[in-house]
SENUPA-92958 format. One record per residue (C-alpha): x, y, z; residue in one letter. Coordinates in nm, 2 decimals. Example, Ala and Ser with C-alpha at 12.3 -4.5 7.8 and 13.67 -1.06 7.14 Angstrom:
2
{xx->1.23 yy->-0.45 zz->0.78 aa->a}
{xx->1.37 yy->-0.11 zz->0.71 aa->s}
//
This chain:
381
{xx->-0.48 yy->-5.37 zz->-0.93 aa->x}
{xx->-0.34 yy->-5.59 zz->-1.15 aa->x}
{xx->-0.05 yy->-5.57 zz->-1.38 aa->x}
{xx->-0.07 yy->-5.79 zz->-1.72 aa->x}
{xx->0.09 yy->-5.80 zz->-2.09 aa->x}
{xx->-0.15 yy->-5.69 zz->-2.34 aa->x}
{xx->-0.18 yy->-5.65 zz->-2.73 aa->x}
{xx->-0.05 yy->-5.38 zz->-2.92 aa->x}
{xx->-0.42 yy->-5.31 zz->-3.01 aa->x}
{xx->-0.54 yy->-5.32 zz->-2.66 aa->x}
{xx->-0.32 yy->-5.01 zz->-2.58 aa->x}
{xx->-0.50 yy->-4.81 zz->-2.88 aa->x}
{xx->-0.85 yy->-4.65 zz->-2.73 aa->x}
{xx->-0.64 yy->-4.54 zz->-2.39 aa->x}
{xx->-0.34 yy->-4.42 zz->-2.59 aa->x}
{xx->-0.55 yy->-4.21 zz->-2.82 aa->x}
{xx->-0.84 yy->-4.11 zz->-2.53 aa->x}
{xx->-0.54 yy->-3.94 zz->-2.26 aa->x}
{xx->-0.28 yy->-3.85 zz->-2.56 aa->x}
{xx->-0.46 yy->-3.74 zz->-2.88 aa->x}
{xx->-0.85 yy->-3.69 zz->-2.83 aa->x}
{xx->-1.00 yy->-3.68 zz->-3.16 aa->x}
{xx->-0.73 yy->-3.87 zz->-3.35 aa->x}
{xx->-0.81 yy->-4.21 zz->-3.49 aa->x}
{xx->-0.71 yy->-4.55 zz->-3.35 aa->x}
{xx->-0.52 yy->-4.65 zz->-3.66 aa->x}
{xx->-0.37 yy->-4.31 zz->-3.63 aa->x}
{xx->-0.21 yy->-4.45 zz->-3.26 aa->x}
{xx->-0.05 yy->-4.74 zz->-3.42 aa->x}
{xx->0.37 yy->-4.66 zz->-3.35 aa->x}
{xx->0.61 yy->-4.77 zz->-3.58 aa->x}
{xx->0.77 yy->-5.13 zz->-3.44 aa->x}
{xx->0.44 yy->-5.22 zz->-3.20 aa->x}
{xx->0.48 yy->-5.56 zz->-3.30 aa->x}
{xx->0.87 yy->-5.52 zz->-3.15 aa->x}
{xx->0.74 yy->-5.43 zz->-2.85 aa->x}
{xx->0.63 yy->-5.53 zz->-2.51 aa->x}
{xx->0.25 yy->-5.41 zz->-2.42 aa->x}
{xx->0.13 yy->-5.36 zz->-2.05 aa->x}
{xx->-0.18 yy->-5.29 zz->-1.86 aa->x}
{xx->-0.27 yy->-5.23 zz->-1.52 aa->x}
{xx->-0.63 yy->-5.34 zz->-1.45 aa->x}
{xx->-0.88 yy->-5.21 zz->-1.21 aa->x}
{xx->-1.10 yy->-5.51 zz->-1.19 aa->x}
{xx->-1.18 yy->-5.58 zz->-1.57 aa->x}
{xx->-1.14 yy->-5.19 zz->-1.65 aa->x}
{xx->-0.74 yy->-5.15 zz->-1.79 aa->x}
{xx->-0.69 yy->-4.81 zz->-1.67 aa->x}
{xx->-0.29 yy->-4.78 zz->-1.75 aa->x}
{xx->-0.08 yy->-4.85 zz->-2.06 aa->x}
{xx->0.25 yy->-4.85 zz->-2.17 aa->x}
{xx->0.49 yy->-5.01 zz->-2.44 aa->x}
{xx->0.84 yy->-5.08 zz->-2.36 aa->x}
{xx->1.10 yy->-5.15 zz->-2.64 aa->x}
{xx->1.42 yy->-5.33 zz->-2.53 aa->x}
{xx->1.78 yy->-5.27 zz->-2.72 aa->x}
{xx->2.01 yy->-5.55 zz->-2.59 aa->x}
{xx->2.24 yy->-5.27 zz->-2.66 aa->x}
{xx->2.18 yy->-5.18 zz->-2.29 aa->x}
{xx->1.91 yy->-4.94 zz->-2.28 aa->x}
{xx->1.53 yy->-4.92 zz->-2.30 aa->x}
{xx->1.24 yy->-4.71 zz->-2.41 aa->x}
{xx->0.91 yy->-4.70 zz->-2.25 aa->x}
{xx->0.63 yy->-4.49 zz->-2.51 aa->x}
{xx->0.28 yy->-4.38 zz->-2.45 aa->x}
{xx->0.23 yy->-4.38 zz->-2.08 aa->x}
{xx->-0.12 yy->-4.31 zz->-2.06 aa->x}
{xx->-0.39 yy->-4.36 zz->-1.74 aa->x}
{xx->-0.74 yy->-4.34 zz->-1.78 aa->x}
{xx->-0.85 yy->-4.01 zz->-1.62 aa->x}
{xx->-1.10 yy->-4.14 zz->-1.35 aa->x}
{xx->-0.79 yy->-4.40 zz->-1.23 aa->x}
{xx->-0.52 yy->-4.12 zz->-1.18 aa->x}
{xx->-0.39 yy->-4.05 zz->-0.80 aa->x}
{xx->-0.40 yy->-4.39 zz->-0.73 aa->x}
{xx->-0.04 yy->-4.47 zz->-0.83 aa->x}
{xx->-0.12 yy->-4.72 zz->-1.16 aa->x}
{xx->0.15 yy->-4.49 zz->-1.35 aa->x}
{xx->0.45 yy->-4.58 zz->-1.12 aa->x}
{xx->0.36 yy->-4.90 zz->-1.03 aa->x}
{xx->0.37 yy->-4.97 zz->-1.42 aa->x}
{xx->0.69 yy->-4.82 zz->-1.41 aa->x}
{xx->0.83 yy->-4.99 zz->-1.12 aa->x}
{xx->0.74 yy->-5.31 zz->-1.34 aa->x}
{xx->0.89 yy->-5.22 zz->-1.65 aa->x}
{xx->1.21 yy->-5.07 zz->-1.45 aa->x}
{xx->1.26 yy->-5.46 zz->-1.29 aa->x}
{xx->1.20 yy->-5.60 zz->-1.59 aa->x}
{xx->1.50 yy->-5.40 zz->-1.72 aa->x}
{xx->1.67 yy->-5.51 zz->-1.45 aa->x}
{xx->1.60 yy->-5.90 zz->-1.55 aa->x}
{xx->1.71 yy->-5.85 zz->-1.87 aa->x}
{xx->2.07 yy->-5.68 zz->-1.78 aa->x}
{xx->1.95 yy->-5.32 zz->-1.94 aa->x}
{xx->2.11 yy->-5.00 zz->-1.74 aa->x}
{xx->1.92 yy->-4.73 zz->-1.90 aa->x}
{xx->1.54 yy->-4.66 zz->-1.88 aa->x}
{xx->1.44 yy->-4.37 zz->-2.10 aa->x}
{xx->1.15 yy->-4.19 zz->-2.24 aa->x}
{xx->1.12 yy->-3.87 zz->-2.45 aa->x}
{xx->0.83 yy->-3.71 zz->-2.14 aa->x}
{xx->0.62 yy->-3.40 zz->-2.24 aa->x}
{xx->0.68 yy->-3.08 zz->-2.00 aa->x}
{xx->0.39 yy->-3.12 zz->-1.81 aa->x}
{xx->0.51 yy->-3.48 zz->-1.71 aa->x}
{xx->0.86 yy->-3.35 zz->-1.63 aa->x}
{xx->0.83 yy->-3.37 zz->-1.21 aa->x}
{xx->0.63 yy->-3.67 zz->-1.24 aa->x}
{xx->0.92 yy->-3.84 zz->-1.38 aa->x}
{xx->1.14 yy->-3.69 zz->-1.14 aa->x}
{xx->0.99 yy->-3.81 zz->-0.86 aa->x}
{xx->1.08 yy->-4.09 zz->-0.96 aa->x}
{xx->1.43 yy->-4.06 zz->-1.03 aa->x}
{xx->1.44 yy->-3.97 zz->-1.35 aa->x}
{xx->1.71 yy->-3.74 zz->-1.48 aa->x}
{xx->1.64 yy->-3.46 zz->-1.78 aa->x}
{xx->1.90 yy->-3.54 zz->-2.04 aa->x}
{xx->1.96 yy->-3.29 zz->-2.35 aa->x}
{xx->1.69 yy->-2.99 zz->-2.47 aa->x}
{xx->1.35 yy->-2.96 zz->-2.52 aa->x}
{xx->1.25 yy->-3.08 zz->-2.85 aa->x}
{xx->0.87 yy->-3.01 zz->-3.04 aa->x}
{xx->0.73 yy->-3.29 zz->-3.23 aa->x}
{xx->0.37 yy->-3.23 zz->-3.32 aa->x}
{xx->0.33 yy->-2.89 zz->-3.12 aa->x}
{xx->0.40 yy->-3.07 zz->-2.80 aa->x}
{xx->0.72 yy->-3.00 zz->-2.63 aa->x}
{xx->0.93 yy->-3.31 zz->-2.54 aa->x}
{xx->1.25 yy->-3.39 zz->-2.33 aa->x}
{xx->1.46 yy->-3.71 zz->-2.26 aa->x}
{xx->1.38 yy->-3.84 zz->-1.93 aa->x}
{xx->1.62 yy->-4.11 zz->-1.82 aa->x}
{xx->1.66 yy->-4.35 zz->-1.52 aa->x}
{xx->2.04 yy->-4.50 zz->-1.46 aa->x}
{xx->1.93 yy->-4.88 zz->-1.31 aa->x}
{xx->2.24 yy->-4.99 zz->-1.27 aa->x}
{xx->2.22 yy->-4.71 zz->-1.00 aa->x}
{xx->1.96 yy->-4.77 zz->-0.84 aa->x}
{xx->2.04 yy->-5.11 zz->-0.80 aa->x}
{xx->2.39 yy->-5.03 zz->-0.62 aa->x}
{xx->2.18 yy->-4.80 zz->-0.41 aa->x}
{xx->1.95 yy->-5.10 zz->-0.30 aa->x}
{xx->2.21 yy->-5.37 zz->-0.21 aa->x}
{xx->2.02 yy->-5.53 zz->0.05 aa->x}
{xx->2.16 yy->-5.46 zz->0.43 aa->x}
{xx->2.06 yy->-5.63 zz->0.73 aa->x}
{xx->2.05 yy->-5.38 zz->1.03 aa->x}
{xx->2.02 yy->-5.49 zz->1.36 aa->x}
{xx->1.83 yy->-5.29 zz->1.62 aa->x}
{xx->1.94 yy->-5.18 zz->1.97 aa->x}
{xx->1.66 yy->-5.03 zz->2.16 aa->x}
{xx->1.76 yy->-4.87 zz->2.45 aa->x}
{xx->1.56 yy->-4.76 zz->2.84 aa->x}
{xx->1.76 yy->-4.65 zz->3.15 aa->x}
{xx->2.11 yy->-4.77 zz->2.90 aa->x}
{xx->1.99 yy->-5.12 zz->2.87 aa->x}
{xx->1.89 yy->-5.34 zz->2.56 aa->x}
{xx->1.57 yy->-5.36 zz->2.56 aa->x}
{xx->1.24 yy->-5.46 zz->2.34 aa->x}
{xx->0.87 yy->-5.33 zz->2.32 aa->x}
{xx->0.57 yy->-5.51 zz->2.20 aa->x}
{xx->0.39 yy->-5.26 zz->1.93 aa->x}
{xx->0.55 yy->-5.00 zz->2.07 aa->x}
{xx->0.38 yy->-5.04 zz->2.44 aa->x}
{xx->0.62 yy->-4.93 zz->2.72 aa->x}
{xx->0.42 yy->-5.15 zz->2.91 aa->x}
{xx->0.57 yy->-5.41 zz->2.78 aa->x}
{xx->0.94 yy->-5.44 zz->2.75 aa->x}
{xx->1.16 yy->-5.71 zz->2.83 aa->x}
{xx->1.58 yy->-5.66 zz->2.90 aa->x}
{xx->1.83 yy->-5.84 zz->2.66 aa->x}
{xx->2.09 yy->-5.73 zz->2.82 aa->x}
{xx->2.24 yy->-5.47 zz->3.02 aa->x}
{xx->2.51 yy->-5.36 zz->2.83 aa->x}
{xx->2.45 yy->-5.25 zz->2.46 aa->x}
{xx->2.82 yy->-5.20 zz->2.34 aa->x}
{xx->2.83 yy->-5.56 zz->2.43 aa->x}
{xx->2.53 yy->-5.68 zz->2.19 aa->x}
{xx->2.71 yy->-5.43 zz->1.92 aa->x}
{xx->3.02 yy->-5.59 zz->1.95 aa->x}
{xx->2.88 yy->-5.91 zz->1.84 aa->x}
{xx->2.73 yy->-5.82 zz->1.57 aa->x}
{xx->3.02 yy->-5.63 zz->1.44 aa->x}
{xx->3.18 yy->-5.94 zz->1.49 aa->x}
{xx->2.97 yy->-6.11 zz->1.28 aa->x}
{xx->3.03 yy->-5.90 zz->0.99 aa->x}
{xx->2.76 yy->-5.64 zz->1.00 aa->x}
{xx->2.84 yy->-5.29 zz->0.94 aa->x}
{xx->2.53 yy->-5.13 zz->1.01 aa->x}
{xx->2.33 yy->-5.07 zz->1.34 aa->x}
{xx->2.02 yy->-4.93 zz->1.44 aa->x}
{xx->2.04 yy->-4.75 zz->1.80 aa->x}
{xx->1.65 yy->-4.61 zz->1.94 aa->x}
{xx->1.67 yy->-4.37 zz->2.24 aa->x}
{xx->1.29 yy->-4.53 zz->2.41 aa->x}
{xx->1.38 yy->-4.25 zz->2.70 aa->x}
{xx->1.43 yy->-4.01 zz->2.43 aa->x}
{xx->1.13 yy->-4.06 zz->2.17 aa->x}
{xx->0.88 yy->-4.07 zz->2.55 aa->x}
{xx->1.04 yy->-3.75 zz->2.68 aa->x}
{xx->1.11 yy->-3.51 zz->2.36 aa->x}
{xx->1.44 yy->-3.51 zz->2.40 aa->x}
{xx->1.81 yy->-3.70 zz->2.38 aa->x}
{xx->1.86 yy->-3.93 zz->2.66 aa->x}
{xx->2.07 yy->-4.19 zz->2.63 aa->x}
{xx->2.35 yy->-4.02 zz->2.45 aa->x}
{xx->2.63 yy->-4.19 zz->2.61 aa->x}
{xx->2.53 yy->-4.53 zz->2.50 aa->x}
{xx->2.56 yy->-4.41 zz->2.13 aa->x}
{xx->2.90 yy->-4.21 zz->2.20 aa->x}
{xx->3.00 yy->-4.55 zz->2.34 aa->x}
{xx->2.91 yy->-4.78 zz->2.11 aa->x}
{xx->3.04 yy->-4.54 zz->1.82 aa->x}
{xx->3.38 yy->-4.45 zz->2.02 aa->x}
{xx->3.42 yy->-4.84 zz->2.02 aa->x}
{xx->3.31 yy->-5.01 zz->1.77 aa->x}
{xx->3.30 yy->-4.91 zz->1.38 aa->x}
{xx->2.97 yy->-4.95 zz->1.30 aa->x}
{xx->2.78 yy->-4.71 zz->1.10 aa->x}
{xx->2.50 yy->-4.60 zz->1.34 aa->x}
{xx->2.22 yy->-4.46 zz->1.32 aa->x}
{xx->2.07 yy->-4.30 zz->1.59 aa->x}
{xx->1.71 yy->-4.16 zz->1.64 aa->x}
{xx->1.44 yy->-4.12 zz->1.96 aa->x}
{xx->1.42 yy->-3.77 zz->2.14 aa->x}
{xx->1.56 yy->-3.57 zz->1.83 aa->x}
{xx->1.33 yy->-3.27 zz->1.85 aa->x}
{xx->1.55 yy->-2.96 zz->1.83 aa->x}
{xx->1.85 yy->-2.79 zz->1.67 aa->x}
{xx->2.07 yy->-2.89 zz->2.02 aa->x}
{xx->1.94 yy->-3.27 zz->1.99 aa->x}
{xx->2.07 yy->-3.35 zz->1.65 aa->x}
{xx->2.43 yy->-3.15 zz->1.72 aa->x}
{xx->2.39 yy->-3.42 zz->1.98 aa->x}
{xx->2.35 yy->-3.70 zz->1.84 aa->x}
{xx->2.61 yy->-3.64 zz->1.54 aa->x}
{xx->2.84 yy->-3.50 zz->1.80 aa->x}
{xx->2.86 yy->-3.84 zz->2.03 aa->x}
{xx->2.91 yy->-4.05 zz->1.67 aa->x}
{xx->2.59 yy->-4.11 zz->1.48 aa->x}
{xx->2.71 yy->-4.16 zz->1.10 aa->x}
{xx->2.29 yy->-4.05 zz->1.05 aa->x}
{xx->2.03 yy->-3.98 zz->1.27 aa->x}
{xx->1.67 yy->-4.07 zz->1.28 aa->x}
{xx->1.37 yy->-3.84 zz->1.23 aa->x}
{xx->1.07 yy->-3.91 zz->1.32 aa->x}
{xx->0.81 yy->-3.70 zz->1.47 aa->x}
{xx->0.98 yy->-3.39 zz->1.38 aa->x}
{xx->0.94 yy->-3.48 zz->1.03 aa->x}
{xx->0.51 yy->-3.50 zz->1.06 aa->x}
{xx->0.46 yy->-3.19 zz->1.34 aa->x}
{xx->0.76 yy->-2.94 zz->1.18 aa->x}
{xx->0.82 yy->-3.01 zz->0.83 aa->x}
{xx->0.94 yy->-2.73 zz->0.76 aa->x}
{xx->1.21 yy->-2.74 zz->1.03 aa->x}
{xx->1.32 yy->-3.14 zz->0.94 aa->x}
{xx->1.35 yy->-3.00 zz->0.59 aa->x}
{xx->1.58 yy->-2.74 zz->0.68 aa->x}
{xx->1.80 yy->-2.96 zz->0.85 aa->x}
{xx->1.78 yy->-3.24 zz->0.48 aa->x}
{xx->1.95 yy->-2.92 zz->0.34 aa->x}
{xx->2.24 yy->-2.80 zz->0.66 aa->x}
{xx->2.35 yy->-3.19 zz->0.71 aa->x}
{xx->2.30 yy->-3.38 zz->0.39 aa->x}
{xx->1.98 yy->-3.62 zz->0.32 aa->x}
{xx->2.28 yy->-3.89 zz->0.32 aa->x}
{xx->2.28 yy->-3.85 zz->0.73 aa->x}
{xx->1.92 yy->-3.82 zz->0.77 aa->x}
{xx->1.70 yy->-4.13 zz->0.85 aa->x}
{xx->1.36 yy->-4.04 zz->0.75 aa->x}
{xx->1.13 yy->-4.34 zz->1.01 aa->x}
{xx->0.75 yy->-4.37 zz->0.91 aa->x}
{xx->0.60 yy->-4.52 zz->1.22 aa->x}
{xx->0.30 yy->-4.65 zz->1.04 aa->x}
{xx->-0.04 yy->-4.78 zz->1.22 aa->x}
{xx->-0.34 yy->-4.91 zz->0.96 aa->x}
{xx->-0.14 yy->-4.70 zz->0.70 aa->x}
{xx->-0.14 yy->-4.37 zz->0.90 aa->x}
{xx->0.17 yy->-4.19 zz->1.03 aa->x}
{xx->0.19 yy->-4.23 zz->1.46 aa->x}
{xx->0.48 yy->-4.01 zz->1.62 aa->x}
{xx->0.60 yy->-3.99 zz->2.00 aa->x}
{xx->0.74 yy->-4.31 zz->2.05 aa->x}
{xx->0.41 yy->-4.46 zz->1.90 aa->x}
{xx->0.21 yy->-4.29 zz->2.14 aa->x}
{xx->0.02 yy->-4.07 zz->1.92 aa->x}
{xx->-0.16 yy->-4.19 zz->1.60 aa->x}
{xx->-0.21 yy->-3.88 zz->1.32 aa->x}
{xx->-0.43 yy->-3.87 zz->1.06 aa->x}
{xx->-0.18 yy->-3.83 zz->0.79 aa->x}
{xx->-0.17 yy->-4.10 zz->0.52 aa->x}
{xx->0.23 yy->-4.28 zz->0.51 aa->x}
{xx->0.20 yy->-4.25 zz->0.10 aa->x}
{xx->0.07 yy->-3.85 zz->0.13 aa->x}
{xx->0.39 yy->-3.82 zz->0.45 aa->x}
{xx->0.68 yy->-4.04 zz->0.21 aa->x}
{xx->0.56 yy->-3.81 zz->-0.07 aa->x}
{xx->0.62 yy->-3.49 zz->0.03 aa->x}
{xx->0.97 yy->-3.59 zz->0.23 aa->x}
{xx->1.07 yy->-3.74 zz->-0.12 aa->x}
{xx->0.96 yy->-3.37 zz->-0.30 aa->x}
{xx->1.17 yy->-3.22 zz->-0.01 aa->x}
{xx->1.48 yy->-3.47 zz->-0.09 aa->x}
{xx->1.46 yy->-3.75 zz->0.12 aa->x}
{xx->1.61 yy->-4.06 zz->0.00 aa->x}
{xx->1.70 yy->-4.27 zz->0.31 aa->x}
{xx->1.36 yy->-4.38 zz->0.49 aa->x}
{xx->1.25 yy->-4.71 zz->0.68 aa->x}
{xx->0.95 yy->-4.82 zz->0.82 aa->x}
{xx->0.76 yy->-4.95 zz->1.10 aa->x}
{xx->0.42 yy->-5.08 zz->1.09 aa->x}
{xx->0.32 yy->-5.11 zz->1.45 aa->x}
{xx->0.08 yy->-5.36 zz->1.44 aa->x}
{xx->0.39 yy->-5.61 zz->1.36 aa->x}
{xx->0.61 yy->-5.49 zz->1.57 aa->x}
{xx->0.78 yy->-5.72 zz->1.83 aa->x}
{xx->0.52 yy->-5.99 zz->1.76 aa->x}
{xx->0.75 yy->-6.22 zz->1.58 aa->x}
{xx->0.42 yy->-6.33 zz->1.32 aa->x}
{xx->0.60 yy->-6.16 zz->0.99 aa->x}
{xx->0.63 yy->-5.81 zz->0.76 aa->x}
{xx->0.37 yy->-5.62 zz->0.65 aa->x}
{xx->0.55 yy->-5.71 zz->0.25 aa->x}
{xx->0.18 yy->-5.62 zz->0.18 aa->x}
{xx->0.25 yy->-5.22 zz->0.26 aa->x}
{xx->0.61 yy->-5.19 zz->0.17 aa->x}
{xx->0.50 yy->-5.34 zz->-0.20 aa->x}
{xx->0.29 yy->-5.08 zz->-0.25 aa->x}
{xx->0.51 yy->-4.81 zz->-0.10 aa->x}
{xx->0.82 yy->-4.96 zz->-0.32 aa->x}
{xx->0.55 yy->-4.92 zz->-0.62 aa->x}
{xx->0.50 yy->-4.60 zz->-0.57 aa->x}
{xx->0.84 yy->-4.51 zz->-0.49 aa->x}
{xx->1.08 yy->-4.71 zz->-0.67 aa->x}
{xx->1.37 yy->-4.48 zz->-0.62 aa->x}
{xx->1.42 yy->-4.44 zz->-0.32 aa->x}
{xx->1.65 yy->-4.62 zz->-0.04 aa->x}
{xx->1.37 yy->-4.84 zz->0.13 aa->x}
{xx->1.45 yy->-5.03 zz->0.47 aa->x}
{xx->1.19 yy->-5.24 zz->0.62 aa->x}
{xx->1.13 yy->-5.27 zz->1.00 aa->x}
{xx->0.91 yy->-5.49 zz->1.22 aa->x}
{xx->0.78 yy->-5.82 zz->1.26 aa->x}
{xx->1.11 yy->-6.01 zz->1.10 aa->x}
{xx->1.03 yy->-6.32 zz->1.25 aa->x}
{xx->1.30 yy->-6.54 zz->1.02 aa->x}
{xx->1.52 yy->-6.59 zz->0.75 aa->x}
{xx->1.26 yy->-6.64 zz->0.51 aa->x}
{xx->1.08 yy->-6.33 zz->0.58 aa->x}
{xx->1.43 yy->-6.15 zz->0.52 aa->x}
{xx->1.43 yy->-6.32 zz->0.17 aa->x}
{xx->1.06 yy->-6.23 zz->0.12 aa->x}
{xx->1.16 yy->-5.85 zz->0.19 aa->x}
{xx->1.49 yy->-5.88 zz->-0.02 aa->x}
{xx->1.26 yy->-6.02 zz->-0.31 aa->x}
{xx->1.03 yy->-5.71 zz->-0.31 aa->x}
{xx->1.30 yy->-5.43 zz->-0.36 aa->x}
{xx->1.35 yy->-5.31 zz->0.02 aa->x}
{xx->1.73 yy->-5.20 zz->0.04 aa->x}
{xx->1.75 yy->-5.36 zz->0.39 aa->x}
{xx->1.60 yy->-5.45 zz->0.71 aa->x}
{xx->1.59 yy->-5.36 zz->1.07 aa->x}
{xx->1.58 yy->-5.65 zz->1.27 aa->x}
{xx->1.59 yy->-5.68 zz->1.65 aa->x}
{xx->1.34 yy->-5.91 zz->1.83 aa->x}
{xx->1.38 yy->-6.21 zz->1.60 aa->x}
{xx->1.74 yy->-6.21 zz->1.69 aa->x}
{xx->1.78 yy->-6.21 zz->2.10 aa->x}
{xx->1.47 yy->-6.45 zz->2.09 aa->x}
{xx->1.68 yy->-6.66 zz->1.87 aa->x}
{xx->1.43 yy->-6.69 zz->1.58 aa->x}
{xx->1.76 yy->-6.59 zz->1.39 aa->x}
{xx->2.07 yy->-6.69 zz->1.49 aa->x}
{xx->2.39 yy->-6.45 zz->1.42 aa->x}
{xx->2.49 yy->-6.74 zz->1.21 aa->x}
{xx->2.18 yy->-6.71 zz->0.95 aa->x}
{xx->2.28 yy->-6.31 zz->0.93 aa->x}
{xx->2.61 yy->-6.37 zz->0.79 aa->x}
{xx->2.43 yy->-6.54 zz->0.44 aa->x}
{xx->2.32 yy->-6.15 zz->0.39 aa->x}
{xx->2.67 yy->-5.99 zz->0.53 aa->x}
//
């Protein structure tokens, strides 16, 4: 896929093909093309997507004729074009991205973040409504956070290698120390994984979070082990400002959702342990075949906004991201609070992951093996 500007003219066939079968080509020409900007996303030579997108320095922006070739829907052209045109926006200091969106393309829109705004309106027997997105928003939402990761088995500080129990190595035996110094440093977020708890089904190291959270002020979250209503009373109990969901989320959806709904998606953590794209659960242990896009999709439906994750074929090997995955999980989801995780191997790669639109990143090995030193954090602090 690639996304490029094109001619006003170029958008015509596709704009009158998906929109207006039967009208004429001249008949798509809109009123200001030439004002416009004109994009296509291209499927080798094939442009499948369009869209135009009309700035007002005024502060806003309206994107018309949205329009993907049939035999190129489902593959997420549409919101990656929109993802574009929304940083674009961004680029040129605009805070409102609008549309006027037919009913049937109402919940794709929202999906995305888009807000109704006013009544439904019929222009040419179709009915319409102003979809809007707020940027300025969005962009608060994403402010780029680095959180370090405490990974805890028998209450020590600990990190795996892909998630393989077999190999672990101590940092050091005493966690509120390591979360200490980071608060120190000027970080305000941590990321606290119960390795008992995510091998066993259930909270284990509970007292390390109710000890870090009694004594430090971190906002941490907390996650391995969080299987039933008892666990998550738990977690939030000992001091978890959100905790992290995991399996629960892929095996009883219905039952994660439910608690989205009693606590607030603002302290839920949604993790998508990912290997070759498709969701694992139990401490990595288990690979499914569920697809990560099909998994994020259907948590977003069910309002999840909060969500990070790991790909495990990075994890704890120090050799970089997968930017690869998380750009074409951001393009597919531009609205929602993205954190990265795994593989951080230095401050570049923290730049890289900034760059793409990830709201943050979990980072853990990189920093007791000294690939990062406390004093390169504090440049994102």
């Amino acid at each position: 896929m690639q996304i490029r500007l094109i001619s006003a003219d170029d958008t015509l066939q596709l704009r009158r093909d998906v929109l207006y079968p039967g009208e004429s080509l001249a008949a798509m020409k809109m009123d200001h093309d030439a004002d416009g900007l004109h994009f296509g996303v291209f499927e080798g030579a094939e442009l499948v997507t369009v869209v135009s997108l009309f700035l007002d320095r005024g502060g806003s922006a309206q994107f018309r004729k949205l329009a993907t070739a049939p035999g190129a829907r489902g593959k997420g052209y549409g919101k990656a074009l929109l993802a574009h045109l929304a940083e674009i926006c961004r680029k040129e200091k605009i805070s409102l991205l609008w549309c006027n969106a037919r009913d049937t393309a109402v919940s794709f829109y929202e999906q995305l973040g888009y807000k109704s705004k006013g009544d439904y309106f019929i222009k040419g027997g179709i009915n319409f409504i102003r979809m809007e997105l707020p940027l300025n928003q969005i962009m608060t939402n994403k402010k780029f956070e680095i959180i370090p990761a405490i990974d805890i088995i028998d209450g020590k500080c600990v990190r795996l290698t892909q998630g393989d129990y077999s190999q672990q190595k101590i940092y050091n035996e005493h966690p509120l120390e390591v979360a200490k110094e980071f608060e120190d440093i000027g970080v305000k977020r941590l990321h606290l994984v119960d390795l008992d708890g995510a091998k066993k089904g259930a909270v284990v190291n509970w007292k390390v979070l109710e000890n870090i959270a009694g004594k430090t002020s971190l906002v941490t979250d907390f996650g391995g082990g969080i299987k039933t209503a008892k666990d998550i009373d738990i977690v939030f109990e000992c001091g978890a400002s959100l905790a992290t969901i995991g399996s629960v989320a892929v095996k009883e959806p219905q039952l994660f959702f439910s608690w989205v709904k009693q606590y607030g998606a603002e302290k839920i953590f949604l993790g998508a342990d990912v290997k070759n794209e498709m969701i694992a659960v139990g401490g990595w242990l288990e690979t499914t075949e569920l697809s990560v896009f099909d998994f994020l999709e259907s948590n977003i439906e069910a309002g999840v906004t909060n969500i990070f994750c790991t790909d495990i074929a990075k994890d704890g090997l120090l050799q970089g991201p997968s930017v690869d995955l998380y750009k074409k999980i951001l393009r597919q989801f531009p609205a929602i609070n993205f954190v990265a995780s795994g593989g951080v191997s230095n401050v570049a790669d923290l730049v890289a992951l900034q760059e793409i639109g990830c709201s943050g990143a979990i980072v853990g090995k990189a920093i007791y093996e000294g690939k990062i030193t406390l004093e390169e954090l504090k440049q994102f602090l």
